[in-house]
N, C-alpha and C positions, 0 to 999 in steps of 0.2 A: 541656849545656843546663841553663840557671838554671829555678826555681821559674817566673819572670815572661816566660822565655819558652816554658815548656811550655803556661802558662794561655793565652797569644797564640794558641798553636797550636792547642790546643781549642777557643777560640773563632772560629779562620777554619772549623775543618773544621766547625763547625756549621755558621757560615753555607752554607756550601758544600750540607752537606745538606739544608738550609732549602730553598735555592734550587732544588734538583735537584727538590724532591719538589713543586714549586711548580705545576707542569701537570698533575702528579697529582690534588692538590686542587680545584684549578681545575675540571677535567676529571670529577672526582665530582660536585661543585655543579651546573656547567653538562647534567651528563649526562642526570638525570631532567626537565628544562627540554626538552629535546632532544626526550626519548621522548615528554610529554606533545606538544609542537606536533604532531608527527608521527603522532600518534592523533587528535586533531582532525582535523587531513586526512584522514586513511584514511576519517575516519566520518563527515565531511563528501564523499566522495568516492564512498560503499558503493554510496550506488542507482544512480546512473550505471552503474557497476562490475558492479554485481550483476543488474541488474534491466535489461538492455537492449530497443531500442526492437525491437519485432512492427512491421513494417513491411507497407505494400501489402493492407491485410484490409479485404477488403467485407466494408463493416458495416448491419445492419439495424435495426430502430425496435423496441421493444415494451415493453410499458407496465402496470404492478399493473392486476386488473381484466380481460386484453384476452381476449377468447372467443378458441375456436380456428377456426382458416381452414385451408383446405388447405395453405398452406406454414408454421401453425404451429398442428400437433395437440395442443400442450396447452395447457389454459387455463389463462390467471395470475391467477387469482383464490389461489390460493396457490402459493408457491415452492420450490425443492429444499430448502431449510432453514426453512421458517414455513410452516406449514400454515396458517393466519389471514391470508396475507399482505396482500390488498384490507382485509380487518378494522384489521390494525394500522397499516396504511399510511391508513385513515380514507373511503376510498373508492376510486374507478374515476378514473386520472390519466389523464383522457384528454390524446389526441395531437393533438385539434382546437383547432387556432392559436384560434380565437373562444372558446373555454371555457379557454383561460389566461392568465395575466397574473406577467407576471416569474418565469417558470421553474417556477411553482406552480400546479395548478388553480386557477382563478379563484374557484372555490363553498366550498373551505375549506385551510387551515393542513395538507400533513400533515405525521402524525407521524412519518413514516420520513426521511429524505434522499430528494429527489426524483432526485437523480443516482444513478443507480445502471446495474449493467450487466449481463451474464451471458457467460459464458466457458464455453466446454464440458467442465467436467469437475466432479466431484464425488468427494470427499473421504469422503464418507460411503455407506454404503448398507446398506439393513437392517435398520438402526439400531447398526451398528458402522462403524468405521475402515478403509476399503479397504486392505488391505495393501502396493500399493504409493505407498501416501501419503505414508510415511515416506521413502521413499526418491528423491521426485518432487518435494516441495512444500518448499524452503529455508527455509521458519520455521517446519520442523514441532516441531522441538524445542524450539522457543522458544515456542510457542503453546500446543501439545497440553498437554490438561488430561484427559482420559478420552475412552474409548472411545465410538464414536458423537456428540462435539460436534463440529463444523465446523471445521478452523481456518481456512480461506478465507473464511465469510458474514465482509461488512463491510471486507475488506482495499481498500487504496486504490488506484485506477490512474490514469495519467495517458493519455487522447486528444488526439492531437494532428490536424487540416484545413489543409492552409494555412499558415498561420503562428499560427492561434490553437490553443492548447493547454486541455484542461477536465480536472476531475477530478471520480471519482466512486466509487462503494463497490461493490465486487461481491456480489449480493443474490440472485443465480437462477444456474443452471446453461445451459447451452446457446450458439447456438443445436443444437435435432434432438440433439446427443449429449452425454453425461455423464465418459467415459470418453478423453478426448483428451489425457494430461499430457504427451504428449510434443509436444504444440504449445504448450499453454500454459507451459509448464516447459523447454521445449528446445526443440530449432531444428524442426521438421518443421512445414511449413506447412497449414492445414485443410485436411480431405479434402471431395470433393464433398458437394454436398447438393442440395435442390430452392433455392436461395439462392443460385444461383452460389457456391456454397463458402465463406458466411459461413463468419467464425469469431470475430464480434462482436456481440451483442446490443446497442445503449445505448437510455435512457428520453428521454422526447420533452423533458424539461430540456436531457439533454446535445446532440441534437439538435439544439434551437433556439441555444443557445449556440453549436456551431462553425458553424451554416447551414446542415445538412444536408439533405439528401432524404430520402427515403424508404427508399433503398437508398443506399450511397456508400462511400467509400474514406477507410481512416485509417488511423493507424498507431500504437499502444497500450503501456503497461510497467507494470510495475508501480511505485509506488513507497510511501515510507517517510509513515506521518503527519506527522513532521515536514519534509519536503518539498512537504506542499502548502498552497500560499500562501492565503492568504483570499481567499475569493471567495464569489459565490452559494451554491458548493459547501458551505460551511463555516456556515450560518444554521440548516437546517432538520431536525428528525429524531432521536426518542429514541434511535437507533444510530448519531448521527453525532459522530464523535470529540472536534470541537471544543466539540458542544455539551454535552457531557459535561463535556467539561474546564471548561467556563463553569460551569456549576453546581455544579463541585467532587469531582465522582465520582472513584472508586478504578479506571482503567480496567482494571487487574488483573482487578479485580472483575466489571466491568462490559463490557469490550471488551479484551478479552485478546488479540486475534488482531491488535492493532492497538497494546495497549502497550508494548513494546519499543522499537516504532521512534516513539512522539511526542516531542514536544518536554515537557521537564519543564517543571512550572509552580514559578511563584514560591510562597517561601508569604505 
């Protein structure tokens, strides 16, 4: 074999290797392309996933402000987490259709989110961290900042009547019990009560929005900030995520139990 054609022969078995190692390369480039769309799904996919629907719960009405009745011994003039809570919320939102107008007391602005709910269990007590909190409540680690803050006040939930769907923040504990995660968090459905066995609180916004009664049937989840759409939900309330975001807040800062899952804003 000559000089010119050993060089011939060098130069096939490159190409040869060139070519072999060509899917390889390919295969690199295209791979992190691959991983990212596929994370987009997952976390466009989570709350569904994660956060399934509470189906079949009578649900009852109750509102910042309301005195207590026989089938609801404590007053909401303050809540499991604000002791101010009539205070900060700006006054008594009452439930009577003629004293409201578009989801909001008719007599002033408030300052909290008027959607709001209550679930029976609490995260706190004492003024420390129930111990099975940790082990109960799926963003504990992602919220929890010290011992005795809430990470559930303000998280988002989605109600669903019908065919219409509302969202709102959970702001109070109940209905009657504190201590239920295994309904709220897991599958066991509410134990009796004088409520035919509520196991849903909602404010007379969320209410009027699906059309409810007084007493009634829905079916509830929780979901991500960044899942809920614009709506009524979304205008009103120093605690309400959007409007936070509108003014520019750090919700780290300022709504921690809720920053994780919103939608980043532009800068």
């Amino acid at each position: 074999m000559n000089a010119q054609q050993l060089d011939l022969r060098v130069r096939n078995l490159d190409c040869e290797h060139n070519v072999a190692a060509m899917p390889c390369q390919i295969g690199m480039k295209i791979a992190p392309i691959v991983l990212a769309v596929l994370f987009v799904m997952a976390t466009l996919r989570v709350s569904e996933a994660h956060y399934p629907w509470k189906r079949g719960i009578v649900t009852t009405v109750f509102w910042v402000g309301e005195r207590p009745t026989a089938n609801n011994p404590v007053p909401n003039y303050k809540s499991s987490w604000d002791a101010r809570w009539a205070q900060n919320y700006g006054g008594l939102d009452s439930p009577d259709p003629s004293q409201r107008r578009n989801y909001i007391p008719a007599r002033f602005i408030p300052r909290q989110n008027p959607f709001y709910v209550a679930l029976p269990y609490n995260d706190v007590t004492r003024g420390t961290t129930k111990p099975d909190a940790r082990k109960a409540i799926p963003w504990f680690k992602q919220a929890f900042e010290r011992p005795g803050k809430s990470v559930l006040k303000g998280r988002w939930v989605a109600i669903k009547r019908g065919g219409k769907i509302c969202y709102a923040q959970w702001e109070d504990c109940g209905p009657f019990r504190t201590d239920h995660w295994q309904y709220v968090f897991g599958n066991q459905r509410p134990l009796p009560n004088l409520n035919q066995g509520a196991g849903l609180d909602v404010s007379p916004a969320v209410r009027d929005y699906l059309r409810m009664g007084g007493k009634d049937v829905c079916d509830w989840k929780f979901v991500e900030a960044r899942d809920v759409p614009s709506g009524p939900w979304t205008k009103h309330g120093d605690n309400n995520t959007f409007v936070l975001q509108r003014r520019g807040a750090n919700l780290f800062m300022v709504d921690r139990n809720n920053a994780y899952g919103a939608r980043k804003q532009a800068d």
